[in-house]
N, C-alpha and C positions, 0 to 999 in steps of 0.2 A: 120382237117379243110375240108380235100374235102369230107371226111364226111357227116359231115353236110351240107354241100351245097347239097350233091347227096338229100341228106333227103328231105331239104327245095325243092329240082323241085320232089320228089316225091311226094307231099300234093297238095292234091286235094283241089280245093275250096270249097269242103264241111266240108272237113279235116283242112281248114283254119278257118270257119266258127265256127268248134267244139271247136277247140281250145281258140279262140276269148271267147266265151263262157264260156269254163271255166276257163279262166283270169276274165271274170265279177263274175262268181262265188265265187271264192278267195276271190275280192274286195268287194263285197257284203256281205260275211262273215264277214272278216275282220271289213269293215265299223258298220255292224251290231253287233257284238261282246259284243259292251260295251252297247248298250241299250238292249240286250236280257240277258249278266248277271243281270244287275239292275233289268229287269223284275223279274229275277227268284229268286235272293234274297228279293226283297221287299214281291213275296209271302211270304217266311218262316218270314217276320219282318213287317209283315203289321203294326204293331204299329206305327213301325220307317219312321216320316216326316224328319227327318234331312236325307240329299242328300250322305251329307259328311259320315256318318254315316255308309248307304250300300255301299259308294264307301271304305270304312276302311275296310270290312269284310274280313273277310282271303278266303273268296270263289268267290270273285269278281276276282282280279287279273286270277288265275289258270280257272275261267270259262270263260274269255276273251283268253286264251291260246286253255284252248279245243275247242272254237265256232271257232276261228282261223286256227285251224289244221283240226278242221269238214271241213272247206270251201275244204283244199286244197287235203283232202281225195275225198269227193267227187266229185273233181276236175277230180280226176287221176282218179277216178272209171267210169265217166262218157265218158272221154279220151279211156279209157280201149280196146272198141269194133272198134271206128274209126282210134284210133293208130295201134291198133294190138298189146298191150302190152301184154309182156312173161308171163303165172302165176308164175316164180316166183319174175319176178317186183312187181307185184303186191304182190305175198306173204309177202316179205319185206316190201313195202309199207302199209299193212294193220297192219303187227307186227310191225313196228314204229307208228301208228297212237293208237295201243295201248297200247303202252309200257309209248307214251306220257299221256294220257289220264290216266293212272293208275301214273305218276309219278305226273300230276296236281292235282288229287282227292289228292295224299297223303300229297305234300304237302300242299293243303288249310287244310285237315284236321287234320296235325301237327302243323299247324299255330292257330286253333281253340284253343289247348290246349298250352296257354302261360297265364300268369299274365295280358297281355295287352288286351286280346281277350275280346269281350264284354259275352260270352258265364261263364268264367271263373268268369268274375265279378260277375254276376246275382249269380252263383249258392257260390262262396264268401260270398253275401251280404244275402242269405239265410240260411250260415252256422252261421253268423253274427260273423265272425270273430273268427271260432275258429281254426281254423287253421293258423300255425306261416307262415310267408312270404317263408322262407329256404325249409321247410316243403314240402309245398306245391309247391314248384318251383321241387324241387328233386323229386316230382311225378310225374310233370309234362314232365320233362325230360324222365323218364322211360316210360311213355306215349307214345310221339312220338320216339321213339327207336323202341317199338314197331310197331306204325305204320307203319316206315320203313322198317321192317325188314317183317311185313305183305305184303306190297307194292314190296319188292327184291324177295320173295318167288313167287308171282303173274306173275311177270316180269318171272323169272324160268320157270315156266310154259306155259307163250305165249313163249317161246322162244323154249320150247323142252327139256330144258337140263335135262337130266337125274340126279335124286335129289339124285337117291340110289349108282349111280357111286361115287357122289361127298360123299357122305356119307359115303363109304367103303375106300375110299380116307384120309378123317379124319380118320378112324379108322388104317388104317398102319402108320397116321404121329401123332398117340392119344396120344402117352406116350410124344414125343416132346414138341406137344401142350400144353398138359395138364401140364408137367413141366414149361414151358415159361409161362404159365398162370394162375399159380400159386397165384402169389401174383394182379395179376388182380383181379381174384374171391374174394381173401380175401378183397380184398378193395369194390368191389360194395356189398360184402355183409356184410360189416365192415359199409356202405355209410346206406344201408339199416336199421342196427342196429342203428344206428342214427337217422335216420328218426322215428322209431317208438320210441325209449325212449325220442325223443328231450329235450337232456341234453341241449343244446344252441340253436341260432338262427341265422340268418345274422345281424350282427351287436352287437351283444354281446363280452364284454370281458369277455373271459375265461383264464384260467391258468391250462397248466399240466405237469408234471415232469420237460418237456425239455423244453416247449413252453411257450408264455404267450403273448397276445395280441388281437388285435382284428376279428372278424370273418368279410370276405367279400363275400366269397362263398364256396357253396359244388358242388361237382360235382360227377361223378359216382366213377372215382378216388381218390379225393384227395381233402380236405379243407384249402381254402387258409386264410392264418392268416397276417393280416400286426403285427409286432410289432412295440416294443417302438423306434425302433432306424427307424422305416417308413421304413424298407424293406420288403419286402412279404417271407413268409414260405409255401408254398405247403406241406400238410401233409398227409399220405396215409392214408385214411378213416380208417382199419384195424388199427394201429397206436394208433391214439385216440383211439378208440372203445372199444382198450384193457387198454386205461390207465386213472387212477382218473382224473375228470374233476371238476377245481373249473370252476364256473362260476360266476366272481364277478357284474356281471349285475343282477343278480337276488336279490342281497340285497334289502333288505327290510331297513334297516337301519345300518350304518356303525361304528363300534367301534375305537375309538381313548382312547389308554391307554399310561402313560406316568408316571416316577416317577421321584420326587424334591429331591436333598438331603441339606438338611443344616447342619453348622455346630453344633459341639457335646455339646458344650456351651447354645443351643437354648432352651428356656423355653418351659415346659409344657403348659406353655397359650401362649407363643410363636406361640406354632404348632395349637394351637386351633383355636387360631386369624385366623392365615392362612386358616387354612380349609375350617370355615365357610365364609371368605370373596372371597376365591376362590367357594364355592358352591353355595355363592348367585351371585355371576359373573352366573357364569353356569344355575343357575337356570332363568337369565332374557335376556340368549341368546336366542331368538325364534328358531335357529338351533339345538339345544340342549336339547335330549329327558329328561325330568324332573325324571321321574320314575327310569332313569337308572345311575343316578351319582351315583359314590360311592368316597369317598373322607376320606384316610385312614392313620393314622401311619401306617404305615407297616412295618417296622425295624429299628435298631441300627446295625450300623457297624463298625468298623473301622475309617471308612473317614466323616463318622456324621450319621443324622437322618433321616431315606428315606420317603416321604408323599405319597400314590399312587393316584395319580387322574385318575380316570377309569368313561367313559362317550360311549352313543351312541349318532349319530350325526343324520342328516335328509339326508345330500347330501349324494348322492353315486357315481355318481361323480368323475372322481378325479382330473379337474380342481374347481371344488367347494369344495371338500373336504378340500383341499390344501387352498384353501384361509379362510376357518374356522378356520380351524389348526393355521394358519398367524394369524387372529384377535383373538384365546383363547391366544397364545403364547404371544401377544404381552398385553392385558390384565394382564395376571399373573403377569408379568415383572412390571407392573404400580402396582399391587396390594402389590410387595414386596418390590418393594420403596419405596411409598409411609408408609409402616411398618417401615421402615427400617431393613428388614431383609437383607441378601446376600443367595446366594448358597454357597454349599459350592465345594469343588474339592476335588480328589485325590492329597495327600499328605504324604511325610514323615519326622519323627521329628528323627532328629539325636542329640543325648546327646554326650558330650565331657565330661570325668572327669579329672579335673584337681590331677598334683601329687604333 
């Protein structure tokens, strides 16, 4: 504290004057900030009349940061001669003023590369959608990974740090590393194999060995699956990569196969009947592909007469599936009543001889 006081009776009034100064200078920044980012985006968007628009841009925010730390650089730079600050105050103070500046660039321009950025959109809407949402998000991701890890290398540099030190560093601790990191690698480059085959998407049901549900994201690591029972699966990209993928969202159209058994008693024109009043059911469902009924004796058994009715559907779906399925099933039912046919069951006939 008496510090400071000594300070404050050392300042001259000219020294009070400077100071004063560069307090307006800050504020003048500061104040000024948000109409000289606007300025300098609207250059690169002269198109763009919506306000809201350049005030959304991912370079707005971060150039309101830098014109802000400008002010207070130059603050301290202008301070510099009438304070009598140390070089290396100042040294510090110019490497924070760019370490800031290098961390606002990077991030406006990791924010550029997202799904939401209007940058993104435009060059989307010229691909005209041929790239899947998942796809292109997992690019995007790798994208700015890069950017920051260009942005941390930079930083390195204004800071001094010896990169070949840290480097022979890793290499005494490389077998550790590279053990621990292991199955890291195997997965972003398991994440990667996926991106270029795009066997799925986000929001696709797929099904593999172990897994089966729906996709909600990928990430460098791991693709997270909600299943049927609604809890989520994280799965290590490497994982899948190496294992058969159905993907039941890809159907084109869905098969429902099913077989009737009656019993052994059942007429030849019996099973005929049936057939065709079950095929012309099918043929005047508008869900139900025409082309692909098949509607067959297909054996004698034991327990009676099996009919196969084999059909593709429209829905793929499987809360519309489900309810198809519900209205052919409950059809057949009315169709074999109305015959009066029955199903038949499994059954056994036990004989007794009398002595």
């Amino acid at each position: 504290m008496e510090q400071v006081v000594n300070f404050i009776e050392s300042l001259k009034a000219v020294d009070i004057i400077d100071i004063i100064v560069a307090i307006c200078l800050i504020i003048l920044f500061k104040v000024l900030s948000p109409s000289i980012s606007y300025m300098i985006i609207k250059i690169f968007k002269f198109n763009s009349k919506s306000k809201k628009s350049i005030k959304e841009s991912a370079f707005y925010t971060p150039l309101k940061i830098f014109f802000t730390i400008l002010g207070i650089y130059i603050a301290v730079v202008f301070l510099k001669k009438p304070l009598n600050l140390p070089d290396n105050v100042m040294e510090i103070v110019t490497k924070g003023f760019q370490i800031i500046s290098v961390l606002a660039f990077a991030k406006a321009l990791a924010s550029s590369f997202t799904t939401k950025s209007s940058l993104i959109k435009r060059i989307r809407k010229s691909w005209k959608n041929d790239v899947e949402d998942s796809m292109l998000e997992f690019a995007l991701k790798v994208t700015r990974v890069i950017i920051y890890l260009i942005a941390l290398f930079i930083i390195f540099a204004i800071l001094q740090i010896n990169l070949n030190g840290l480097v022979a560093g890793i290499g005494i601790g490389g077998i550790i590393v590279t053990l621990a990191a292991q199955d890291t690698a195997k997965n972003i480059f398991g994440g990667i194999v996926l991106f270029i085959d795009k066997p799925f998407n986000v929001g696709d049901w797929i099904q593999t060995p172990n897994y089966e549900g729906t996709v909600e994201d990928m990430t460098f690591r791991t693709t997270r699956i909600r299943n049927f029972e609604n809890s989520v699966v994280n799965i290590p990209n490497s994982t899948i990569a190496d294992s058969a993928i159905i993907n039941w969202s890809k159907m084109e159209k869905r098969r429902y196969k099913f077989s009737l058994s009656f019993p052994l008693d059942t007429t030849a024109e019996q099973m005929e009947m049936i057939s065709n009043r079950i095929k012309e059911m099918l043929i005047k469902e508008p869900q139900v592909i025409d082309d692909d009924i098949i509607i067959s004796f297909e054996n004698i058994t034991d327990n009676g007469l099996s009919l196969l009715v084999y059909m593709f559907v429209v829905p793929t779906g499987y809360n519309d599936y489900i309810m198809l399925k519900d209205k052919i099933n409950k059809n057949i039912i009315n169709i074999l009543h109305n015959l009066g046919v029955e199903l038949s069951y499994p059954s056994t006939s036990v004989y007794i001889e009398k002595q």
